[in-house]
MIMIDO-58577 format. One line per field, with one value per residue (C-alpha): residue in one letter; x, y, z. Coordinates in nm, 2 decimals. Each point is the difference from the previous one (the first is absolute). Layout:
N
resn <- a/...
X <- X/...
Y <- Y/...
Z <- Z/...
This chain:
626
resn <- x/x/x/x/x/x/x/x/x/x/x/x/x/x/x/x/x/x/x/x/x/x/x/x/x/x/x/x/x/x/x/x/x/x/x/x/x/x/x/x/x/x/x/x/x/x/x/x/x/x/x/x/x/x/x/x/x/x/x/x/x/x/x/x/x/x/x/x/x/x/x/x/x/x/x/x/x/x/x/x/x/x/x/x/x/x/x/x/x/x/x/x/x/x/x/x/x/x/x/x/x/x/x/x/x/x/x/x/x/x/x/x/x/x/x/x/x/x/x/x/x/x/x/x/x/x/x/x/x/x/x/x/x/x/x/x/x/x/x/x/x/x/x/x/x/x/x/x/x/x/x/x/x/x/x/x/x/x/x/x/x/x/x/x/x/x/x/x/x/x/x/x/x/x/x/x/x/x/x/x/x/x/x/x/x/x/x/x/x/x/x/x/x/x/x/x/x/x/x/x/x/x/x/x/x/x/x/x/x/x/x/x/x/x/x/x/x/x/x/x/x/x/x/x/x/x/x/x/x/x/x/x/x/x/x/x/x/x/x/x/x/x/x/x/x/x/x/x/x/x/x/x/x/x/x/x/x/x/x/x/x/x/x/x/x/x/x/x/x/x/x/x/x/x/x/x/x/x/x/x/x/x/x/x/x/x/x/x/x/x/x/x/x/x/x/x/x/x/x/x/x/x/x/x/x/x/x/x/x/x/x/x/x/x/x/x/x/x/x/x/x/x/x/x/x/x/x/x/x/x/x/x/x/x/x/x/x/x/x/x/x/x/x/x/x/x/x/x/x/x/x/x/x/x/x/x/x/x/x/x/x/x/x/x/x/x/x/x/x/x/x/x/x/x/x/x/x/x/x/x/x/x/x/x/x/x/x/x/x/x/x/x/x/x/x/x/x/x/x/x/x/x/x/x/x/x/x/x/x/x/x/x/x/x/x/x/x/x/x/x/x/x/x/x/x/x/x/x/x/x/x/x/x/x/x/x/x/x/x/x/x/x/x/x/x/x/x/x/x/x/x/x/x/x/x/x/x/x/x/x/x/x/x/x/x/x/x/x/x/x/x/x/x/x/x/x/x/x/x/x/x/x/x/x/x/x/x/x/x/x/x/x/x/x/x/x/x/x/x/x/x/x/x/x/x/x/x/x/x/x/x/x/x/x/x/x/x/x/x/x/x/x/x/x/x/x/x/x/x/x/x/x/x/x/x/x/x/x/x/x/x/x/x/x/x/x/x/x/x/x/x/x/x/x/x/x/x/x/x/x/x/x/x/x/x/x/x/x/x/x/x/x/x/x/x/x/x/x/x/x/x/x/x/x/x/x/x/x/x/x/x/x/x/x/x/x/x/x/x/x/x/x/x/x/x/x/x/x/x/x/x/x/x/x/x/x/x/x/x/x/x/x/x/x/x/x
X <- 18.43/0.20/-0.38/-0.22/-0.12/-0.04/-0.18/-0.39/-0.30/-0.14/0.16/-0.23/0.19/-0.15/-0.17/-0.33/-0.39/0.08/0.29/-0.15/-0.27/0.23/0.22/-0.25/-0.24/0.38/0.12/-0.38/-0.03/0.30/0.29/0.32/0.01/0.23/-0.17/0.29/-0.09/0.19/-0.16/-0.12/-0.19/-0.21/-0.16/-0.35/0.07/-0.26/0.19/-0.31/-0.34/0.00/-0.34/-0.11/-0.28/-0.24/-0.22/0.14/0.26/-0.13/-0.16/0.33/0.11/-0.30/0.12/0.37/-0.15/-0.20/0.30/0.20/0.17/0.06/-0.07/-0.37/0.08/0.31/-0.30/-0.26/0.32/0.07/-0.28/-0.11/-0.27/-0.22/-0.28/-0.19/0.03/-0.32/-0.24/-0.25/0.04/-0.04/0.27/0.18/0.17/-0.02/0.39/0.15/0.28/0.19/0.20/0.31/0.32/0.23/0.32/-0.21/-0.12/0.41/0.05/-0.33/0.14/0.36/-0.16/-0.17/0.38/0.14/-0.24/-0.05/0.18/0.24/0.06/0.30/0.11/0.33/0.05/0.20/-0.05/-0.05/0.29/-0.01/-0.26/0.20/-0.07/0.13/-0.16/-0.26/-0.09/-0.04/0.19/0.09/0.10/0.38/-0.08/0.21/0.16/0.13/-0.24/-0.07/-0.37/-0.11/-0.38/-0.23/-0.21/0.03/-0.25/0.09/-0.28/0.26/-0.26/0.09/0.37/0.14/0.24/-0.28/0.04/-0.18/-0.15/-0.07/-0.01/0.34/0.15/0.12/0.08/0.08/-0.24/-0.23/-0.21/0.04/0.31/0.06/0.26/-0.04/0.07/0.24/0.14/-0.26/-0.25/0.30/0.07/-0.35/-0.05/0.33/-0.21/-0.25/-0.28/-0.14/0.04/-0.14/-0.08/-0.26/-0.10/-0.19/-0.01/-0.11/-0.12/0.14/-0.07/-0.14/0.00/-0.35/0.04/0.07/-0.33/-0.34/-0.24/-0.29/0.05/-0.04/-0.26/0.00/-0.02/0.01/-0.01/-0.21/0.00/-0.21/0.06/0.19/0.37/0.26/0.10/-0.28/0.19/0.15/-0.06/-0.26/0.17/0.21/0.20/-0.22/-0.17/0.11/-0.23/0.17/-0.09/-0.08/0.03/0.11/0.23/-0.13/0.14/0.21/0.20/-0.06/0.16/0.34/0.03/-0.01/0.25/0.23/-0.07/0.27/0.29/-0.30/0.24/-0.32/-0.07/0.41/0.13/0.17/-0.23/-0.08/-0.16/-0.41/-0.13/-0.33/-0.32/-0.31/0.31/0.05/0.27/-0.19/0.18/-0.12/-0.36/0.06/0.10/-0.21/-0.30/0.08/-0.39/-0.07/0.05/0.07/0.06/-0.02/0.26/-0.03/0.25/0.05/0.12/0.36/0.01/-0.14/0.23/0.15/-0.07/0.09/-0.28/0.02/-0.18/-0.19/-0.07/0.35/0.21/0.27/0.38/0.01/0.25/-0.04/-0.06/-0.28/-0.13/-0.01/-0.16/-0.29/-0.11/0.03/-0.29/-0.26/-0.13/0.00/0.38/0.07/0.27/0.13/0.32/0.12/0.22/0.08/-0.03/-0.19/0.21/0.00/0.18/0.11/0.10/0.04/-0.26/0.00/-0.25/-0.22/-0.11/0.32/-0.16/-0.20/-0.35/0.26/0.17/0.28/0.20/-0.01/0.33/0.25/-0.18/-0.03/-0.02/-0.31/-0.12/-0.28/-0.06/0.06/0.31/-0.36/-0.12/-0.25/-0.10/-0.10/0.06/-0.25/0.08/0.31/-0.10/-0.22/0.24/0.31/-0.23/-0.06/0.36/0.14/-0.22/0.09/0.36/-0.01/-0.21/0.29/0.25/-0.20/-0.12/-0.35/-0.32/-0.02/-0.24/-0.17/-0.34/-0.22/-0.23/-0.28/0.08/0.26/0.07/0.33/-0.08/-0.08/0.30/0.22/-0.17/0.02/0.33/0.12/-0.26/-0.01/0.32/0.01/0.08/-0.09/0.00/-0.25/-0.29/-0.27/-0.40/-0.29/-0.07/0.31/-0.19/-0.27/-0.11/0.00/-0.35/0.14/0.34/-0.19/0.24/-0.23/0.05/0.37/0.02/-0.29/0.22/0.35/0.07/-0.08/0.23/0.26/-0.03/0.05/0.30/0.14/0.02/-0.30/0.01/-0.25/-0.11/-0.11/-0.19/-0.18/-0.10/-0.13/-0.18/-0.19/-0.08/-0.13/-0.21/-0.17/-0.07/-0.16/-0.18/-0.16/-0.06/-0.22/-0.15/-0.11/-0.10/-0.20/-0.19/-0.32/-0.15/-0.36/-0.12/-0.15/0.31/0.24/-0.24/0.02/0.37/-0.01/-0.24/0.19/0.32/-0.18/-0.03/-0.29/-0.14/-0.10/-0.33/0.13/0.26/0.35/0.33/0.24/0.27/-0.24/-0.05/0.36/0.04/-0.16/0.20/-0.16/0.00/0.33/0.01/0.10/-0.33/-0.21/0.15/-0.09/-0.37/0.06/0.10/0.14/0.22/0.15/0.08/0.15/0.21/0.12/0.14/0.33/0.30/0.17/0.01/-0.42/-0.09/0.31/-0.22/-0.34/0.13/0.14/-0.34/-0.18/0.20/0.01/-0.43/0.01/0.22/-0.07/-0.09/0.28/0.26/-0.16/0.03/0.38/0.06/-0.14/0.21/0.35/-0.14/0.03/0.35/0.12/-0.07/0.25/0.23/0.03/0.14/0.41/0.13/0.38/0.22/-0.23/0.08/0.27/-0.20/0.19/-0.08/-0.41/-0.08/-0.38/0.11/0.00/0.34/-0.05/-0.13/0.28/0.24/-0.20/0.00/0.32/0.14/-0.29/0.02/-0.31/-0.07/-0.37/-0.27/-0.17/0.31/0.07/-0.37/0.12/0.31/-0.10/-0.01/-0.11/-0.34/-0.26/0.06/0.37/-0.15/-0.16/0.24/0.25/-0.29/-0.03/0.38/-0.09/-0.31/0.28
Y <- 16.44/0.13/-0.11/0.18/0.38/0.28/0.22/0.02/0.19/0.05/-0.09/0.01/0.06/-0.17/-0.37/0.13/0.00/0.33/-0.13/-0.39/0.18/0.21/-0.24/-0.23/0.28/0.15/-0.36/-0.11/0.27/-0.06/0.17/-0.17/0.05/-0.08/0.00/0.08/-0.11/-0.08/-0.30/-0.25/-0.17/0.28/0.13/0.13/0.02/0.10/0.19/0.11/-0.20/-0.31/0.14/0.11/0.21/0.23/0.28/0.19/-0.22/-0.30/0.24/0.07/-0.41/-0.05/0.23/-0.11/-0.34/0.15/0.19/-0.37/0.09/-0.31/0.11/-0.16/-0.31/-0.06/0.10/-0.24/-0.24/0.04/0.14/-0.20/0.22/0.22/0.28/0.26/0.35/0.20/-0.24/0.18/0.32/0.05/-0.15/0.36/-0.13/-0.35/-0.12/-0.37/-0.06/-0.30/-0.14/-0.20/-0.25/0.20/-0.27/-0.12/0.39/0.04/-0.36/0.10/0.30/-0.11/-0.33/0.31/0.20/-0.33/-0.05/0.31/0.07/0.27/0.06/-0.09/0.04/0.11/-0.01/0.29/0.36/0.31/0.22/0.31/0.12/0.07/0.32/0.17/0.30/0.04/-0.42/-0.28/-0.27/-0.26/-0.06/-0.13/-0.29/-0.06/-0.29/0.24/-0.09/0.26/-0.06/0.24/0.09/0.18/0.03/-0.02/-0.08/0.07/-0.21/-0.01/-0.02/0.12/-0.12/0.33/0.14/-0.20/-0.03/-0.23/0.13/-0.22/0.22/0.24/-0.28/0.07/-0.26/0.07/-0.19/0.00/-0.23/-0.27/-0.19/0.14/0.31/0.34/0.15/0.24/0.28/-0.08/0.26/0.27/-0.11/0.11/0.31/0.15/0.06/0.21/-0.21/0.11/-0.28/-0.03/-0.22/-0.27/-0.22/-0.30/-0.31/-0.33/-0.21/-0.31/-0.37/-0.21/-0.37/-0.17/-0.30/0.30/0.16/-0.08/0.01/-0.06/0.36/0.12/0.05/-0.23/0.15/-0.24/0.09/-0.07/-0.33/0.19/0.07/0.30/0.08/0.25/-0.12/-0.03/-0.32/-0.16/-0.34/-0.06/0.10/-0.40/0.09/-0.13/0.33/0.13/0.21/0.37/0.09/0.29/0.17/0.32/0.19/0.15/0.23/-0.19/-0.06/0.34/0.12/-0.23/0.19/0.34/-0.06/-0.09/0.32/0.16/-0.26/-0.01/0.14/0.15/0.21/0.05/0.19/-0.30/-0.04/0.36/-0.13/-0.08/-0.33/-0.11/0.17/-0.29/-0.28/0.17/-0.18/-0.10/0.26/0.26/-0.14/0.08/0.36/0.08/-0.17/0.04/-0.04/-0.35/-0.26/-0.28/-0.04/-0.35/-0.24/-0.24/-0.33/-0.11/-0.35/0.07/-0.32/-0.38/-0.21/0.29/0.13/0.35/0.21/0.37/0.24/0.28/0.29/-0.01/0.17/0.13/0.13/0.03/-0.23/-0.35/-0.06/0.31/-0.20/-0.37/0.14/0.13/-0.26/-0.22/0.23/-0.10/-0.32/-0.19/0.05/-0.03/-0.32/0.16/-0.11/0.26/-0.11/0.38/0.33/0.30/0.26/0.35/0.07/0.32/0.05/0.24/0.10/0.20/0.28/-0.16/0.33/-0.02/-0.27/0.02/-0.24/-0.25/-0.05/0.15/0.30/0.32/0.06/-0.29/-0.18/-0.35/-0.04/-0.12/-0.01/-0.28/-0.09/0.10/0.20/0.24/0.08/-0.30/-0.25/-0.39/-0.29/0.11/0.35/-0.12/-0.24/0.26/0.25/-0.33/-0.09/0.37/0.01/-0.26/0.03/0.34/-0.08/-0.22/0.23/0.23/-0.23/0.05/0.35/-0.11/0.18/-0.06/-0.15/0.24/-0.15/0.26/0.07/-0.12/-0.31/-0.13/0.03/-0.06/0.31/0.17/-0.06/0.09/0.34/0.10/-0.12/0.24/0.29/0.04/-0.17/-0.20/0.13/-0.36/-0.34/-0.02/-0.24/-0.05/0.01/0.01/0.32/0.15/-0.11/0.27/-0.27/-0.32/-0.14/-0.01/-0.24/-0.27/-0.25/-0.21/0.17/0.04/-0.20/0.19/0.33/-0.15/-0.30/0.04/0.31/-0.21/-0.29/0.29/0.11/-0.36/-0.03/-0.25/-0.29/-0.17/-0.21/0.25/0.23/-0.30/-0.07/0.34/0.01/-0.30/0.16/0.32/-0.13/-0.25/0.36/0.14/-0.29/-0.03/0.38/-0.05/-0.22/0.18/0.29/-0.14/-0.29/0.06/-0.16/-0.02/0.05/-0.34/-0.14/0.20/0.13/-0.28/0.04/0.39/-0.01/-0.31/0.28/0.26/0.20/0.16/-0.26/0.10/0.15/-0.05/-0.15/0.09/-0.05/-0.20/0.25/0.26/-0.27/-0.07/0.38/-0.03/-0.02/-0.31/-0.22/-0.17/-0.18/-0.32/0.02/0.13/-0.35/-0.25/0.16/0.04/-0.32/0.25/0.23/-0.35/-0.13/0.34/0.04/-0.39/0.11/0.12/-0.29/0.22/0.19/0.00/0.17/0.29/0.04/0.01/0.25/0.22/0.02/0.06/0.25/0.22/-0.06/0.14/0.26/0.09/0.41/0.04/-0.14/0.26/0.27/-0.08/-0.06/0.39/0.09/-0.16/0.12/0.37/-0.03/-0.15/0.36/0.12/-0.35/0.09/0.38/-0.05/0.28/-0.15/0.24/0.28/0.17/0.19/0.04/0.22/0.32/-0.12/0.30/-0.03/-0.36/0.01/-0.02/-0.34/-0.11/0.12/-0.18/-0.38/0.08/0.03/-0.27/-0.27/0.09/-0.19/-0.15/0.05/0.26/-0.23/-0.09/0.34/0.06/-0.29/0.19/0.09/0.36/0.05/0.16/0.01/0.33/-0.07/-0.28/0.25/0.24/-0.28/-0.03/0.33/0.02/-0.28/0.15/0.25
Z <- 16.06/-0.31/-0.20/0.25/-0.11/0.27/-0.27/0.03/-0.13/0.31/0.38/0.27/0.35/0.30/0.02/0.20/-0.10/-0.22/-0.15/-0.09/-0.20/-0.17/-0.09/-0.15/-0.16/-0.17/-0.15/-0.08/-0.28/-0.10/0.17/0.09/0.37/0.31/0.32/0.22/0.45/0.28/0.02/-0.24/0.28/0.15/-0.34/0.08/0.39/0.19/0.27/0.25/-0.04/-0.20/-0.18/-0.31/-0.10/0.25/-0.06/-0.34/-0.03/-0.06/-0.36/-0.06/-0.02/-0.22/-0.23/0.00/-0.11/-0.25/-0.11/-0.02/0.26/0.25/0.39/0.00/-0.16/0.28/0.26/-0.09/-0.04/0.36/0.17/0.37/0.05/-0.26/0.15/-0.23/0.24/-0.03/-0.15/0.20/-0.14/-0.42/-0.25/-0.02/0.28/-0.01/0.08/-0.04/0.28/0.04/0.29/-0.20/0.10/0.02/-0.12/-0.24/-0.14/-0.06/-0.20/-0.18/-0.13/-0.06/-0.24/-0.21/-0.02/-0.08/-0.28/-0.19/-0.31/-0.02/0.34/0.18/0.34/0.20/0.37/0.13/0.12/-0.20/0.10/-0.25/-0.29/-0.29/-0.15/-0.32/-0.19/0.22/-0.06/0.23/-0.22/0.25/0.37/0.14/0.30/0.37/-0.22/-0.20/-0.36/-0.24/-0.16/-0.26/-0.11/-0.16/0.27/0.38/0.24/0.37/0.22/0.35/0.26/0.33/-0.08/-0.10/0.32/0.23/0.34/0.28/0.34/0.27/0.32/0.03/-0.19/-0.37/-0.27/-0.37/-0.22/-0.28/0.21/0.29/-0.08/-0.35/-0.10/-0.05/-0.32/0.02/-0.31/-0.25/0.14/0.06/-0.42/-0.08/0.20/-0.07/-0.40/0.17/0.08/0.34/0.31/0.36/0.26/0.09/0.27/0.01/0.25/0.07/0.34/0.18/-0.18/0.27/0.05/-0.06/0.27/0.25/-0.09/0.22/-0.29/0.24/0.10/-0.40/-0.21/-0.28/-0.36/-0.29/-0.40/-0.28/-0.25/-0.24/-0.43/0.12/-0.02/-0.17/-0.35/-0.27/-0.09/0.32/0.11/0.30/0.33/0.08/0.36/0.29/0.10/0.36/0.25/0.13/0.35/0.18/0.35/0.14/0.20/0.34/0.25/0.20/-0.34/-0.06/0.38/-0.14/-0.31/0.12/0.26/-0.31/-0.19/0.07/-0.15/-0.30/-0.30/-0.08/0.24/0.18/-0.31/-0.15/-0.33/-0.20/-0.32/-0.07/0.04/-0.13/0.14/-0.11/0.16/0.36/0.23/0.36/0.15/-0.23/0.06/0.40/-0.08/-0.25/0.16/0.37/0.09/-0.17/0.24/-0.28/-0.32/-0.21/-0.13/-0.25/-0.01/-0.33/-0.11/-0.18/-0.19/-0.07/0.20/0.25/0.34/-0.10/0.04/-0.08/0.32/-0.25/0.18/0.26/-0.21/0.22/0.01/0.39/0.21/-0.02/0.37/-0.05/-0.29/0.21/0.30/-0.16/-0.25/0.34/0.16/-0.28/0.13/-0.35/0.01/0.38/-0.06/-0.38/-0.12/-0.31/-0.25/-0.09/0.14/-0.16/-0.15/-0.19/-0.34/-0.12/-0.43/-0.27/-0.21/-0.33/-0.05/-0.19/-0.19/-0.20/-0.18/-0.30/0.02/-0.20/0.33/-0.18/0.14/-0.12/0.08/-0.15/-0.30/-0.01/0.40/0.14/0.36/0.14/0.33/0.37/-0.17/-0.13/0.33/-0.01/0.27/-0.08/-0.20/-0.23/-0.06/-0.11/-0.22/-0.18/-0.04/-0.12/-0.29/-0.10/0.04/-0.18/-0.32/-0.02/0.06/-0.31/-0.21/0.06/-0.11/-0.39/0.04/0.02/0.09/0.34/0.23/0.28/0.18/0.07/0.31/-0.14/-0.14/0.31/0.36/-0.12/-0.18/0.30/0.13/-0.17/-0.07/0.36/0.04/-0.31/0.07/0.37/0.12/0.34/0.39/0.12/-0.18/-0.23/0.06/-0.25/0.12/-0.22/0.16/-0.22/-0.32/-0.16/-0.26/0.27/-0.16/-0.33/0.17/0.14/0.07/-0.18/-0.38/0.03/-0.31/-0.17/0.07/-0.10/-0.15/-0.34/0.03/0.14/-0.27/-0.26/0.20/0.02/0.37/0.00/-0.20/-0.23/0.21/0.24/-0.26/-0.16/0.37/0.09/-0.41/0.12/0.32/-0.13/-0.30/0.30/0.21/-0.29/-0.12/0.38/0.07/-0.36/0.09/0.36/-0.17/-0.27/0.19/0.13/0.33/0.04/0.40/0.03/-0.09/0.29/0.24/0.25/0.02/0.02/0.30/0.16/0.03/0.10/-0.34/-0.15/-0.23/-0.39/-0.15/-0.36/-0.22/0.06/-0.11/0.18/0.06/0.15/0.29/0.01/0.09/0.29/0.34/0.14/-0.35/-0.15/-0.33/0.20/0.19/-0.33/-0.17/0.24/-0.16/-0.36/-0.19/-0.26/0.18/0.20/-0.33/-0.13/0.35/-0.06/-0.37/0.04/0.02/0.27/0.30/0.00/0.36/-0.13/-0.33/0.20/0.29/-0.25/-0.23/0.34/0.10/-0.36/0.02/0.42/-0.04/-0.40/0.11/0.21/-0.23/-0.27/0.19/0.12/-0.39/-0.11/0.27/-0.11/-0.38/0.15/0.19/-0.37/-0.11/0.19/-0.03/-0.38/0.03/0.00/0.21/0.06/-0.16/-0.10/0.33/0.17/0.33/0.19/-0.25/0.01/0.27/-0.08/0.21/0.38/0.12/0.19/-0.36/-0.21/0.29/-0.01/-0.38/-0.06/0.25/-0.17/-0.34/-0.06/-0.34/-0.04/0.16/0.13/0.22/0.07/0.14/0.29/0.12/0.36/0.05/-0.39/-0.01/-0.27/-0.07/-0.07/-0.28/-0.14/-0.04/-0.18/-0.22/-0.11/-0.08/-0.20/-0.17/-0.10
């Protein structure tokens, strides 16, 4: 003990998916860092769904692995079913989600703590931030050890002053059969940094040989080239189906007769919970015409029974809860191994923070995670690496890292969260993004990693890889647009699919951007493009779907790029500083107000402020014309 060090560059607070990737992103460039948890064995807990990935989310894992970050590597790792959402619809909005073990997701994740260089870890509970001159410099634990930093990265979860609803009944907790954590939030606020209330929950876990599958729809993944990291292994779990079904009214009838011992709905809960995430008995209240709505059951691991009911999330009394799962035939005979509760937590207002995820009010602390405002595994995991890099930057005064809207949904993210601030947990769609056809989640590493290599988050190995990968794009999308394709030689195939057929030479990539035509299809055609398609040594169908996709969508991605080269106008112009808005009159007096609270760094992020108009931009720019 008397050779062990309590003092660190950088100490990340909390073991979850936001602190994980903090941890490793700090100590990978170089940081000495102490990842402090509760828990050694619960690192990377998924505490609701065992799933990873969904629509905008699953862009923002493909970037955390292009950033080196580790969260799609653990998926593909421990993934037991794989599906790409929206595959009908264009690549904008293409998103990878993956079903995982959950036991197995945890071990994953605690192998990658156990092996990366300058991190350690410590299992105890954050007590008090330390704070002198205005500094975070350390935090004091229940067991009573002082550790000192120059950074400290608060990524609690739902742990701060949490507390569990199941019906009129109240439990302490930071989730089912773990702690709250109690003084550390009360030693952060007391600084000035703004906290509130949240509310999220979860539904019952129900045991699979209880289950009548013959009354569920049967939905299984996909064994195709397609998962989260750009370097993973192929998927090697046995890959499990989910089923769905759906409530109806006689389940319905049993849940409002429980409304009014709902902590919902009696008084008993008073903070938000998450609007896109509804409990069932918010659906029946907010929806009172639908007669259904569906459920999806979810396979929780390899080897368990456990199987996760998406789509029941519910705090109302257990009996209330049993009694109307029993109405839906599938689950007539269900045995549950845990109720469905609610959890309430502190949050910080996340427009203290600058777009470092450090506060504007005590230097050196920085926020990531639920703790933000956020909602998701993923969300988290964004805002930990943008956290912990940042929090290690600090530690040598260096230029800091801040991902932009158009180059991240990570970016996006964290833009809103420090622009416009939260009144509900924060969920990311691709609807949020302006720029969403420029973050594919198939060019995450075109976007990022070559910015990350120079950063030292990713490695050499990872840059060499996505060198290779780019020169074998280019090389292809040459040779599209400069081979030609005389009709004789297509036309039999074009009319077979139903497209017009040629009257004259013409290159291959002006076939490829037609809606029926693939380069897959076009090869099986032209000896030459099937031999340029088999080049590459790796990850061949990735290289081919993301040449197709730059020849389909070439005008659009264009456009969206003189777009972004416009709002980097406004990106450029530094405003932090050369302000005091509450003397601006020409302002409106809502303006001056959102101004002055924000204190945005840049005009273009003052120009998202709700209730900032155009005109208000303009004025700021004639003040600075002056």
């Amino acid at each position: 003990m008397i050779n062990m060090k309590f003092k660190y560059d950088v100490i990340i607070i909390g073991g979850g998916h936001a602190g994980c990737e903090a941890a490793t992103a700090s100590a990978n460039i170089g940081a000495s860092t102490c990842l402090i948890t509760m828990d050694m064995n619960k690192v990377g807990q998924m505490s609701c769904n065992p799933a990873i990935g969904g629509i905008a989310k699953g862009q923002i894992v493909r970037e955390i692995d292009a950033l080196g970050g580790q969260m799609g590597l653990i998926t593909d790792a421990t993934a037991i079913q794989f599906r790409m959402l929206n595959k009908g619809k264009g690549p904008a909005v293409w998103s990878p989600r993956a079903q995982c073990d959950r036991g197995k997701y945890i071990w994953e994740w605690r192998k990658v703590l156990d092996n990366t260089p300058n991190l350690d870890i410590w299992q105890d509970e954050a007590r008090e931030l330390i704070v002198e001159n205005g500094e975070a410099v350390g935090v004091n634990t229940v067991w009573g050890v002082e550790f000192r930093a120059k950074s400290v990265v608060i990524t609690a979860g739902t742990f701060l002053n949490g507390l569990m609803h199941i019906g009129r009944h109240q439990l302490p907790g930071g989730r089912c059969a773990e702690p709250a954590v109690y003084h550390l939030s009360e030693s952060i606020s007391r600084h000035g940094i703004r906290v509130d209330r949240m509310k999220t929950g979860t539904p019952v876990r129900i045991d699979a040989r209880t289950v009548h599958f013959e009354d569920m729809e049967r939905q299984d993944g996909e064994n195709d080239f397609h998962q989260f990291s750009y370097m993973g292994e192929p998927r090697k779990l046995k890959q499990l189906p989910c089923w769905t079904c759906y409530t109806n009214q006689e389940c319905h009838e049993v849940l409002r007769q429980g409304l009014s011992d709902s902590p919902l709905f009696n008084g008993q809960i008073q903070s938000t919970g998450p609007r896109y995430c509804p409990s069932v008995e918010t659906k029946l209240v907010t929806f009172p015409d639908k007669d259904q709505h569906p459920l999806f059951l979810e396979p929780e691991g390899e080897c368990t029974n456990e199987m996760y009911l998406n789509g029941f999330s519910s705090s109302m009394p257990l009996h209330i809860q049993l009694e109307a799962i029993h109405k839906i035939p599938a689950f007539r005979d269900a045995k549950i191994y845990r109720a469905g509760y609610a959890i309430e937590y502190d949050y910080f207002d996340p427009t203290q923070l600058k777009r470092t995820l450090e506060s504007k009010v005590l230097k050196g602390l920085f926020l990531a995670g639920q703790v933000n405002g956020t909602t998701g595994y993923e969300e988290a995991a964004g805002q930990g690496l943008v956290a912990g890099v940042n929090a290690a930057l600090h530690c040598t005064n260096s230029e800091p890292f801040i991902m932009h809207r158009d180059e991240s949904y990570i970016g996006v993210l964290i833009d809103d969260l420090t622009t416009k601030g939260v009144d509900e947990p924060y969920r990311m769609f691709t609807s949020r993004a302006e720029y969403r056809i420029l973050l594919r989640q198939d060019d995450a590493d075109a976007r990022l990693t070559e910015k990350a290599y120079q950063l030292g988050l990713a490695n050499r190995e990872r840059y060499d890889w996505w060198m290779e990968k780019k020169e074998s794009i280019k090389a292809l999308l040459d040779f599209c647009n400069q081979t030609p394709i005389k009709p004789k030689e297509i036309n039999n195939f074009l009319e077979s699919i139903g497209t017009s057929p040629l009257h004259g030479t013409s290159k291959i990539s002006d076939l490829v951007g037609r809606p029926q035509v693939s380069l897959t299809q076009l090869a099986e055609h032209i000896t030459t493009l099937k031999e340029m398609l088999n080049k590459p040594r790796n990850r061949k169908e990735e290289i081919a779907e993301a040449t197709e996709i730059k020849i389909k969508y070439k005008g659009y991605i264009e456009r969206e790029k003189l777009m972004a080269e416009k709002m980097h106008r406004l990106r450029d112009i530094k405003i932090k500083g050369r302000f005091q808005y509450s003397e601006l009159h020409e302002l409106s007096t809502e303006a001056r107000q959102k101004l002055e609270r924000i204190d945005p760094e840049t005009l273009a992020q003052a120009s998202r402020i709700p209730g900032i108009s155009p005109s208000d931009i303009n004025v700021l720019l004639v003040l600075l014309g002056r």
